[in-house]
PDB file of N, CA, C and O in Angstrom:
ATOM      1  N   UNK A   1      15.527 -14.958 -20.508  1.00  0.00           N
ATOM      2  CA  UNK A   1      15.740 -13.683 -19.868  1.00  0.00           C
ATOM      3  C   UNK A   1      15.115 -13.726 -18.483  1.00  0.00           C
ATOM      4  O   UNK A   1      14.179 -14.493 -18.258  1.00  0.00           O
ATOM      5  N   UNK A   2      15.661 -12.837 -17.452  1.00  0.00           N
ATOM      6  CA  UNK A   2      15.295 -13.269 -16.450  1.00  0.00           C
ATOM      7  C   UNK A   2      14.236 -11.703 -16.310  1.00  0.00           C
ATOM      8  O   UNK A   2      14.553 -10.738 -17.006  1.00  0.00           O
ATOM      9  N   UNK A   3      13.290 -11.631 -15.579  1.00  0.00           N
ATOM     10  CA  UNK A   3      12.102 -10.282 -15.381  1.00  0.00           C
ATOM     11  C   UNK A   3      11.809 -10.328 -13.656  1.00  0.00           C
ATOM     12  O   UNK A   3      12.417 -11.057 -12.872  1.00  0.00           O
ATOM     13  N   UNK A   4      10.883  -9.500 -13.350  1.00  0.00           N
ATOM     14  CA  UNK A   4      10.533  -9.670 -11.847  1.00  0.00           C
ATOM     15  C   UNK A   4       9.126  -9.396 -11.927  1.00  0.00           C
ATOM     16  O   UNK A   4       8.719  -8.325 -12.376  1.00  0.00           O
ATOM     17  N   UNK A   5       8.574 -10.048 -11.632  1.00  0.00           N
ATOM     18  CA  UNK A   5       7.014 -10.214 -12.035  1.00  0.00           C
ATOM     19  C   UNK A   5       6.443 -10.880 -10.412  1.00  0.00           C
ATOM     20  O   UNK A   5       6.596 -11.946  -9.815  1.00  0.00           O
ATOM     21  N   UNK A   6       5.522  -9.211 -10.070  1.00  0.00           N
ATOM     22  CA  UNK A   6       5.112  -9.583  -8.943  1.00  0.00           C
ATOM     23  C   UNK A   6       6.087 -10.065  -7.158  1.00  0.00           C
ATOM     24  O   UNK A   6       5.899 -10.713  -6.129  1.00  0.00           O
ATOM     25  N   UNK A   7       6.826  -9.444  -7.632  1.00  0.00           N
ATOM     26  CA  UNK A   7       8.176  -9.582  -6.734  1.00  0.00           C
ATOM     27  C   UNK A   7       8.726 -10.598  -6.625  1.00  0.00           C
ATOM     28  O   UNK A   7       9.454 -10.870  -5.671  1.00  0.00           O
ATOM     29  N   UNK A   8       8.409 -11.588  -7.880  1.00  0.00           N
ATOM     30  CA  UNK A   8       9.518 -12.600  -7.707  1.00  0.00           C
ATOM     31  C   UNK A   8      10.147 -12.830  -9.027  1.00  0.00           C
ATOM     32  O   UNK A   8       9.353 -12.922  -9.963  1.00  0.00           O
ATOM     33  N   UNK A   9      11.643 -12.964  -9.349  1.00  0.00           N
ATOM     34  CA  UNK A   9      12.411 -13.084 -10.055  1.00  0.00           C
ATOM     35  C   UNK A   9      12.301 -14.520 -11.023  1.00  0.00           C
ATOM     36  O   UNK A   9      12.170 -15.646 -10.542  1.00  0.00           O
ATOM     37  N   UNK A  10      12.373 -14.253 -12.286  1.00  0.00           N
ATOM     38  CA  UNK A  10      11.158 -15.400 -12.984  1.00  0.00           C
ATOM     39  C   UNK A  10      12.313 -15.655 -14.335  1.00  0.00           C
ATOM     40  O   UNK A  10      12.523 -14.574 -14.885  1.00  0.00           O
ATOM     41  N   UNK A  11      12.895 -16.515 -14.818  1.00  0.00           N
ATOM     42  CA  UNK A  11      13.085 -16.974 -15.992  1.00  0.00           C
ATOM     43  C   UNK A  11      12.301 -17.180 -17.255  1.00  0.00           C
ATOM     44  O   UNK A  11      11.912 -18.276 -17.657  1.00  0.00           O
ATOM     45  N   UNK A  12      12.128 -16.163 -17.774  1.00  0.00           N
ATOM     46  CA  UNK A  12      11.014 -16.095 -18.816  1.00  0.00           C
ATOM     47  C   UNK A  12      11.531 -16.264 -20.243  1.00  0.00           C
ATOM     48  O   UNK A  12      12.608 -15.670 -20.305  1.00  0.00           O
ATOM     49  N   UNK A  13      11.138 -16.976 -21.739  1.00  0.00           N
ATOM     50  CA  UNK A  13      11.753 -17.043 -22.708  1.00  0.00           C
ATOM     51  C   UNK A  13      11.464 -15.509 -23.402  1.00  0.00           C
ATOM     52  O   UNK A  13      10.568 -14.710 -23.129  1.00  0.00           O
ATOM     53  N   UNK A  14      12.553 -15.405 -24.394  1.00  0.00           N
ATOM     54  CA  UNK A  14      13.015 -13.774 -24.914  1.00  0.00           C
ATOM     55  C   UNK A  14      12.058 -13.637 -25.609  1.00  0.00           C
ATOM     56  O   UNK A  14      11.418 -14.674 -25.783  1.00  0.00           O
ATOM     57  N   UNK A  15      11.577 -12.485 -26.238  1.00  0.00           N
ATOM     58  CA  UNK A  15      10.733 -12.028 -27.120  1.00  0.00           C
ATOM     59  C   UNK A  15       9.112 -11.906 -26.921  1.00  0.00           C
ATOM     60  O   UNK A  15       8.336 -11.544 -27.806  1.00  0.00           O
ATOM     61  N   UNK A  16       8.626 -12.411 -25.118  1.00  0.00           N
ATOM     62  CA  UNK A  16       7.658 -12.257 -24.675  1.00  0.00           C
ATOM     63  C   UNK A  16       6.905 -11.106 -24.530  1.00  0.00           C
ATOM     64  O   UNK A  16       7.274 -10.148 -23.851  1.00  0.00           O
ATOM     65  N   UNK A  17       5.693 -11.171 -25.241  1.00  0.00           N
ATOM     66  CA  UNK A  17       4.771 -10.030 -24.981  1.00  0.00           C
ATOM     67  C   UNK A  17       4.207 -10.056 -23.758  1.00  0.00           C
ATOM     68  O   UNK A  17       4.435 -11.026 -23.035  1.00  0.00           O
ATOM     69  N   UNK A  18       3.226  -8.810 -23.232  1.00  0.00           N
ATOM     70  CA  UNK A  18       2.706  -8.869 -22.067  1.00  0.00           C
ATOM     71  C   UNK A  18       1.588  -9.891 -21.970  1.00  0.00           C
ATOM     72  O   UNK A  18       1.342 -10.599 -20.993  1.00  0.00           O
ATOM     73  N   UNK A  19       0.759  -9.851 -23.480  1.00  0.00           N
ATOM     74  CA  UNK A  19      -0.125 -10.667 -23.478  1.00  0.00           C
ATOM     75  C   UNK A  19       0.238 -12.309 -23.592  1.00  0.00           C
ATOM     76  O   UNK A  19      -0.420 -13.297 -23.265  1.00  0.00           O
ATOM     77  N   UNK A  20       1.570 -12.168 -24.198  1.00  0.00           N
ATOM     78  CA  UNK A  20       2.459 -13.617 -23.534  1.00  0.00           C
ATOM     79  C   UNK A  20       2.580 -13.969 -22.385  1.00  0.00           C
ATOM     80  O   UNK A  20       2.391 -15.086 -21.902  1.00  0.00           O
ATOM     81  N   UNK A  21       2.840 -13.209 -21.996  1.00  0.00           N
ATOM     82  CA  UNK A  21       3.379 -13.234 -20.209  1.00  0.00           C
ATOM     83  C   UNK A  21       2.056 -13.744 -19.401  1.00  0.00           C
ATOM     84  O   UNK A  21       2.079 -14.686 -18.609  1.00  0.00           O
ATOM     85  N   UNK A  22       1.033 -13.063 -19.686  1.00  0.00           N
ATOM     86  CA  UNK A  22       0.051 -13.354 -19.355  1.00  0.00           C
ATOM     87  C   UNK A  22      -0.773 -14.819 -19.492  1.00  0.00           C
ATOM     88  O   UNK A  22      -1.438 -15.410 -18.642  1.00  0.00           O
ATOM     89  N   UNK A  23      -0.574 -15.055 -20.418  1.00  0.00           N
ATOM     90  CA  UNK A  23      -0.830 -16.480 -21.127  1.00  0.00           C
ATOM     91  C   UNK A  23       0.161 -17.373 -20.548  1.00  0.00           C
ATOM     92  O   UNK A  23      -0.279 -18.460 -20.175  1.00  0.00           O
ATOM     93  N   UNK A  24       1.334 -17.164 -20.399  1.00  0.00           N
ATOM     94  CA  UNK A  24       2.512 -17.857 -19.669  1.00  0.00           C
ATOM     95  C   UNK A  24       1.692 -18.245 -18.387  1.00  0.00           C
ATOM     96  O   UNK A  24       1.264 -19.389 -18.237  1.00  0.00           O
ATOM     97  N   UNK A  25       1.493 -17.255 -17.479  1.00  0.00           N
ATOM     98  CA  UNK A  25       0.936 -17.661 -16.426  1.00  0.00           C
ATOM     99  C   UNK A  25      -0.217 -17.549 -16.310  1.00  0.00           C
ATOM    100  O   UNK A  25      -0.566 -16.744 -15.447  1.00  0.00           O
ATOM    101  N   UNK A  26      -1.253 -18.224 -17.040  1.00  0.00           N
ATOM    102  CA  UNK A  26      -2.216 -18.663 -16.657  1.00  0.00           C
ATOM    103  C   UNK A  26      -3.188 -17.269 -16.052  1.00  0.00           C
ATOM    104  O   UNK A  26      -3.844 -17.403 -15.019  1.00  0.00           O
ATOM    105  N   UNK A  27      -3.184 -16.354 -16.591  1.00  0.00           N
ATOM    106  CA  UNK A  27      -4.061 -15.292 -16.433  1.00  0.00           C
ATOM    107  C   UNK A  27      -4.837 -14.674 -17.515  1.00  0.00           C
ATOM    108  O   UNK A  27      -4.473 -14.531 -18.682  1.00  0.00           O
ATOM    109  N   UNK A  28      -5.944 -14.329 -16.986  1.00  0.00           N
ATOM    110  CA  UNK A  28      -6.907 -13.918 -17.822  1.00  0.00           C
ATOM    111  C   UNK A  28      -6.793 -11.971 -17.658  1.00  0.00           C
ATOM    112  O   UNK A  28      -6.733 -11.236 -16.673  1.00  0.00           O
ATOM    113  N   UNK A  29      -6.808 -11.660 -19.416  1.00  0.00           N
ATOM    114  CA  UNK A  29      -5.966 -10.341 -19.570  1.00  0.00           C
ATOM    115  C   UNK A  29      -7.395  -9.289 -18.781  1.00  0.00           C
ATOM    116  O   UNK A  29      -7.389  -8.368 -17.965  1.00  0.00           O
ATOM    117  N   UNK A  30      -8.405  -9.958 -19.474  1.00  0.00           N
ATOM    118  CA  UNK A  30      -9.409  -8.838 -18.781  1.00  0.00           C
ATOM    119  C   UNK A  30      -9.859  -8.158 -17.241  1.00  0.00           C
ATOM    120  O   UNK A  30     -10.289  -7.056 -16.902  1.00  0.00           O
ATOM    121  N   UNK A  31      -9.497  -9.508 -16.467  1.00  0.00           N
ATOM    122  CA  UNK A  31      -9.520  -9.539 -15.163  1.00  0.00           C
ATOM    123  C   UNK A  31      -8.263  -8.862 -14.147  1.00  0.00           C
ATOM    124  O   UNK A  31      -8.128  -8.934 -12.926  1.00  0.00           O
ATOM    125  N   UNK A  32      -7.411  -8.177 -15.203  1.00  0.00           N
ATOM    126  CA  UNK A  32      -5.755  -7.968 -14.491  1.00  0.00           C
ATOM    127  C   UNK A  32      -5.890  -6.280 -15.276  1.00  0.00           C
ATOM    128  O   UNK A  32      -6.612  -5.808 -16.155  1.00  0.00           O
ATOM    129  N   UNK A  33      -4.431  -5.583 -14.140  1.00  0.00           N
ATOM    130  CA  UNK A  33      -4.071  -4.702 -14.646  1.00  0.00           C
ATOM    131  C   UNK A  33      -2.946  -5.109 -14.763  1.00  0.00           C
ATOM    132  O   UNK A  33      -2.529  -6.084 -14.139  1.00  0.00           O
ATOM    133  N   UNK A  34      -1.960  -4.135 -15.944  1.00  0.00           N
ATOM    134  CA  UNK A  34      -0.465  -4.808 -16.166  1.00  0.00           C
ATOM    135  C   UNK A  34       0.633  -3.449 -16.061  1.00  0.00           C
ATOM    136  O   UNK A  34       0.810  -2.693 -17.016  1.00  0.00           O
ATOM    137  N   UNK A  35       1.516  -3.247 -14.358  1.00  0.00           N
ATOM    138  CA  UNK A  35       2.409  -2.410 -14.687  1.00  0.00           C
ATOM    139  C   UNK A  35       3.497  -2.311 -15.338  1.00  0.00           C
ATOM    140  O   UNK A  35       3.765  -3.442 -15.744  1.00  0.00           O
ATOM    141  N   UNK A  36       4.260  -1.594 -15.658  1.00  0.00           N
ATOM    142  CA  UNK A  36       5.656  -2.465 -16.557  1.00  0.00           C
ATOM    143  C   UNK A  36       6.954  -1.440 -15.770  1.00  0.00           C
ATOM    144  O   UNK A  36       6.737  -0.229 -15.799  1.00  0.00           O
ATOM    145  N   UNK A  37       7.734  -1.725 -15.363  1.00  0.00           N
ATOM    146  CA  UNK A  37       8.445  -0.391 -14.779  1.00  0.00           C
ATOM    147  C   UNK A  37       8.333   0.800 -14.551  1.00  0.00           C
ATOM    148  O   UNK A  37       9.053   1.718 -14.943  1.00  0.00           O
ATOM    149  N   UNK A  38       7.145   0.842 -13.709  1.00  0.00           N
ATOM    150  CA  UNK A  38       6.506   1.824 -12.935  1.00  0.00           C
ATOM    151  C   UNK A  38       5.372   2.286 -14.201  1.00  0.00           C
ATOM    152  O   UNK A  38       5.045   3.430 -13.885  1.00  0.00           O
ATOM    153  N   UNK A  39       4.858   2.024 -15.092  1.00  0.00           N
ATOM    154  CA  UNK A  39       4.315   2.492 -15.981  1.00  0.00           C
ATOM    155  C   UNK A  39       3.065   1.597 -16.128  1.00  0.00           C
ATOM    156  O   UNK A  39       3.148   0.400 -16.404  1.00  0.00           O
ATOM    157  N   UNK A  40       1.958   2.218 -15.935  1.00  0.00           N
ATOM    158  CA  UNK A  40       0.636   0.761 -16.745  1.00  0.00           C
ATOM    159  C   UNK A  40       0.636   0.681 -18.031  1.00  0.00           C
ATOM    160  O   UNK A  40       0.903   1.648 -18.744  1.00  0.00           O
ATOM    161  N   UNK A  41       0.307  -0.598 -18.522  1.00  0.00           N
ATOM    162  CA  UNK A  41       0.740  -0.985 -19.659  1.00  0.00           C
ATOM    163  C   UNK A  41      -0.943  -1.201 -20.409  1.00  0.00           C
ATOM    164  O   UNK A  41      -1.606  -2.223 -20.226  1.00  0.00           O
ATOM    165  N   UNK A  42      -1.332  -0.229 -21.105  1.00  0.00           N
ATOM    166  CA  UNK A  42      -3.383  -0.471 -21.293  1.00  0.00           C
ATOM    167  C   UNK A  42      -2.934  -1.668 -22.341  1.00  0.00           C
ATOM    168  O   UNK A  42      -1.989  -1.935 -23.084  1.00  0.00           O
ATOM    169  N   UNK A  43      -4.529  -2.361 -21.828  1.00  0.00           N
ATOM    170  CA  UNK A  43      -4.776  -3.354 -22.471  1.00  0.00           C
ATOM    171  C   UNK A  43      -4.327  -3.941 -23.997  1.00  0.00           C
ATOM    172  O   UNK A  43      -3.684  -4.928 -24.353  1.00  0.00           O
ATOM    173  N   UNK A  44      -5.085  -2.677 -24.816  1.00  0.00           N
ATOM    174  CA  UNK A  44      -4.469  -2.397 -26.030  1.00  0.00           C
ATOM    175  C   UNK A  44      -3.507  -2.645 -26.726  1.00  0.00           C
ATOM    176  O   UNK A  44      -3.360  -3.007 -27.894  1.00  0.00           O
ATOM    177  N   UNK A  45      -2.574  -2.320 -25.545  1.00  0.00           N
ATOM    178  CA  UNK A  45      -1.003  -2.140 -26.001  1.00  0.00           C
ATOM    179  C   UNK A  45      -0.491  -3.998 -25.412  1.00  0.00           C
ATOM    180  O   UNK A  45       0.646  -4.303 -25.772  1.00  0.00           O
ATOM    181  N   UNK A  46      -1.135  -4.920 -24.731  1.00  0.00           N
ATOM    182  CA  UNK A  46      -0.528  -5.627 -24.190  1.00  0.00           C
ATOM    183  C   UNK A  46       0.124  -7.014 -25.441  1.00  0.00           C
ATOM    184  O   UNK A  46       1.046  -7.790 -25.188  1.00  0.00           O
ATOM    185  N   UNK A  47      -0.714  -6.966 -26.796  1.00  0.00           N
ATOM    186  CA  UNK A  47      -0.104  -7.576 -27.542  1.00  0.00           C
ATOM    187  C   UNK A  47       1.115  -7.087 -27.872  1.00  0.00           C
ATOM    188  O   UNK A  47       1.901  -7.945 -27.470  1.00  0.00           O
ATOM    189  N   UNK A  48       1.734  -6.198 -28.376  1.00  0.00           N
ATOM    190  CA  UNK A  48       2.647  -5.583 -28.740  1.00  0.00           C
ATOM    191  C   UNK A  48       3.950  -4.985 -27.943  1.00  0.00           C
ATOM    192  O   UNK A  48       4.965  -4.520 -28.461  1.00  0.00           O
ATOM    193  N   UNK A  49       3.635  -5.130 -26.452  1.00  0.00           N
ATOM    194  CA  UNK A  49       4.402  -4.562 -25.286  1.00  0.00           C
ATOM    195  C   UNK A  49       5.703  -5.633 -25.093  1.00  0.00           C
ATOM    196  O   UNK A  49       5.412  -6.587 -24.372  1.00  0.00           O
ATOM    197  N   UNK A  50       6.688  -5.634 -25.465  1.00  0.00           N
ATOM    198  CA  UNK A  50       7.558  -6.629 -25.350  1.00  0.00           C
ATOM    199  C   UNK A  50       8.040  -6.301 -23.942  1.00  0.00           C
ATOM    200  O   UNK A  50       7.832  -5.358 -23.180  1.00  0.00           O
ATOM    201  N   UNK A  51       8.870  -7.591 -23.862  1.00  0.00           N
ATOM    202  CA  UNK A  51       9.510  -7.533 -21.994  1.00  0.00           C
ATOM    203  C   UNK A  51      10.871  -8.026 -22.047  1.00  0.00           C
ATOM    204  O   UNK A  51      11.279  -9.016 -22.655  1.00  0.00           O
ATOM    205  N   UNK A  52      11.548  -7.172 -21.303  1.00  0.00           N
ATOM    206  CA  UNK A  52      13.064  -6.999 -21.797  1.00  0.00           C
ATOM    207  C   UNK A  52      13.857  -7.315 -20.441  1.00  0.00           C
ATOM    208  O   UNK A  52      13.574  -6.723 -19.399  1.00  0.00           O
ATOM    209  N   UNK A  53      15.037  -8.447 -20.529  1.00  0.00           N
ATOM    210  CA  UNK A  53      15.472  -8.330 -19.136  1.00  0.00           C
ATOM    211  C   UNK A  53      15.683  -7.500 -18.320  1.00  0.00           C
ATOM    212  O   UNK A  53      16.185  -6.412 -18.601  1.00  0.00           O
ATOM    213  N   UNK A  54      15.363  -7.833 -17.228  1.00  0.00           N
ATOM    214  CA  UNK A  54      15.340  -6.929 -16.007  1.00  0.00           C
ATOM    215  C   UNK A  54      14.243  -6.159 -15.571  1.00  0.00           C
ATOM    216  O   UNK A  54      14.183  -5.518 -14.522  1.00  0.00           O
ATOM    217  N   UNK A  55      13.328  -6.269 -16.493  1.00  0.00           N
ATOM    218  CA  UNK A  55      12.115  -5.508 -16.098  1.00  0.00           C
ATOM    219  C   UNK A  55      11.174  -5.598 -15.098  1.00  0.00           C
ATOM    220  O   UNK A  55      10.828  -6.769 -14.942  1.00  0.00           O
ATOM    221  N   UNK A  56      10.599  -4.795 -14.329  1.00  0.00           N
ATOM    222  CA  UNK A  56       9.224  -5.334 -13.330  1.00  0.00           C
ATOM    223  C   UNK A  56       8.579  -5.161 -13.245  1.00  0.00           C
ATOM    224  O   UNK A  56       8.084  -4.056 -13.024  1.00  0.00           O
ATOM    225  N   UNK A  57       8.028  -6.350 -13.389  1.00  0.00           N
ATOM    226  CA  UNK A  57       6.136  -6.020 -14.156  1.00  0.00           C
ATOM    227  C   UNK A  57       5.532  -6.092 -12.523  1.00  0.00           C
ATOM    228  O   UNK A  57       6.139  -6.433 -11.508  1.00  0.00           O
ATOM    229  N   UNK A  58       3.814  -5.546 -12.713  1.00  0.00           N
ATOM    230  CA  UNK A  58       2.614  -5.954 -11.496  1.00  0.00           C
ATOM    231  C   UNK A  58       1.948  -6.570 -12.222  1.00  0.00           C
ATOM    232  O   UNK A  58       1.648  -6.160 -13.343  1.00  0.00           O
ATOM    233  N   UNK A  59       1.611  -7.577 -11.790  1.00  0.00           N
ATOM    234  CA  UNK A  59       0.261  -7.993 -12.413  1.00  0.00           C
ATOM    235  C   UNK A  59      -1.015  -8.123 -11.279  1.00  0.00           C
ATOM    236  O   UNK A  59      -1.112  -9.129 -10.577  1.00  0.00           O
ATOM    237  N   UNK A  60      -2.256  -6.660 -11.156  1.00  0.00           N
ATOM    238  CA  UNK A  60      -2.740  -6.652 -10.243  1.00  0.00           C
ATOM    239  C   UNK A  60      -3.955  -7.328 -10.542  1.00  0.00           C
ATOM    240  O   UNK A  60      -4.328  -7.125 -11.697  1.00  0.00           O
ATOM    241  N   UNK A  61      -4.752  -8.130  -9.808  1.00  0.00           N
ATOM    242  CA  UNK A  61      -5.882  -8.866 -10.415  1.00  0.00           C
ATOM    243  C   UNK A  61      -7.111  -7.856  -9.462  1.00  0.00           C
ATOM    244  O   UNK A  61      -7.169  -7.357  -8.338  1.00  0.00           O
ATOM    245  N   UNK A  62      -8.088  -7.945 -10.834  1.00  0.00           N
ATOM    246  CA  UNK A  62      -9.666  -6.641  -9.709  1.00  0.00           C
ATOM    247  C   UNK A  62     -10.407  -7.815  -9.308  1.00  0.00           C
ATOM    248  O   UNK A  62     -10.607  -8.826  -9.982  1.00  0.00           O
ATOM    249  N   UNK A  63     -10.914  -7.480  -7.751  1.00  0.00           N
ATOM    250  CA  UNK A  63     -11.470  -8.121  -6.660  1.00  0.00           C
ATOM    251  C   UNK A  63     -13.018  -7.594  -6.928  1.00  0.00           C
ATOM    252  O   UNK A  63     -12.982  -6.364  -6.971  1.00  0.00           O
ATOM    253  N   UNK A  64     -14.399  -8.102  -7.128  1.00  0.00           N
ATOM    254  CA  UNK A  64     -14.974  -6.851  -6.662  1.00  0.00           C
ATOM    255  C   UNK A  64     -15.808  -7.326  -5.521  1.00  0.00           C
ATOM    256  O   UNK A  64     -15.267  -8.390  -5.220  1.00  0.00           O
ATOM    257  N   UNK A  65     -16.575  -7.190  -4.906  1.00  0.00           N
ATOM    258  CA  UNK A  65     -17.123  -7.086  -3.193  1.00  0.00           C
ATOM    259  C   UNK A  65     -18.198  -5.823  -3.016  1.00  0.00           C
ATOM    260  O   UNK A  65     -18.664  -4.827  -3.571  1.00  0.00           O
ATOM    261  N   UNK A  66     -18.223  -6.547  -1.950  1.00  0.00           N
ATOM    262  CA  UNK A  66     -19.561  -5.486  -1.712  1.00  0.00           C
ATOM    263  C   UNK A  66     -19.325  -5.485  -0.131  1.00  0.00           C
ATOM    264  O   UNK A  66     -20.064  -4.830   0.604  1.00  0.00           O
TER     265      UNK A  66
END
């Protein structure tokens, strides 16, 4: 299935969770927020959040600084 993740258009296999997705690319779930078509997707929910063609995810990563 194809998704848009982070503004780029991505070939992803079907039946991927967010916390898949995440694991797909090499991200760590705690360190990220996850939008899903305009919607945040809480943590909680990211095992269970399936991803359906055409969808567009953010995946925003927290910076922190001083």
């Amino acid at each position: 299935m194809r998704a848009t993740v982070n503004g780029d258009s991505l070939e992803l296999p079907d039946g991927l969770s967010v916390a898949d997705l995440l694991r797909h690319l090499g991200v760590r779930a705690e360190r990220v927020a996850v939008e899903r078509n305009g919607a945040v997707v809480k943590r909680a929910r990211h095992p269970e959040e399936r991803i359906a063609a055409g969808d567009v995810l953010e995946i925003v990563t927290f910076v922190g600084g001083g």
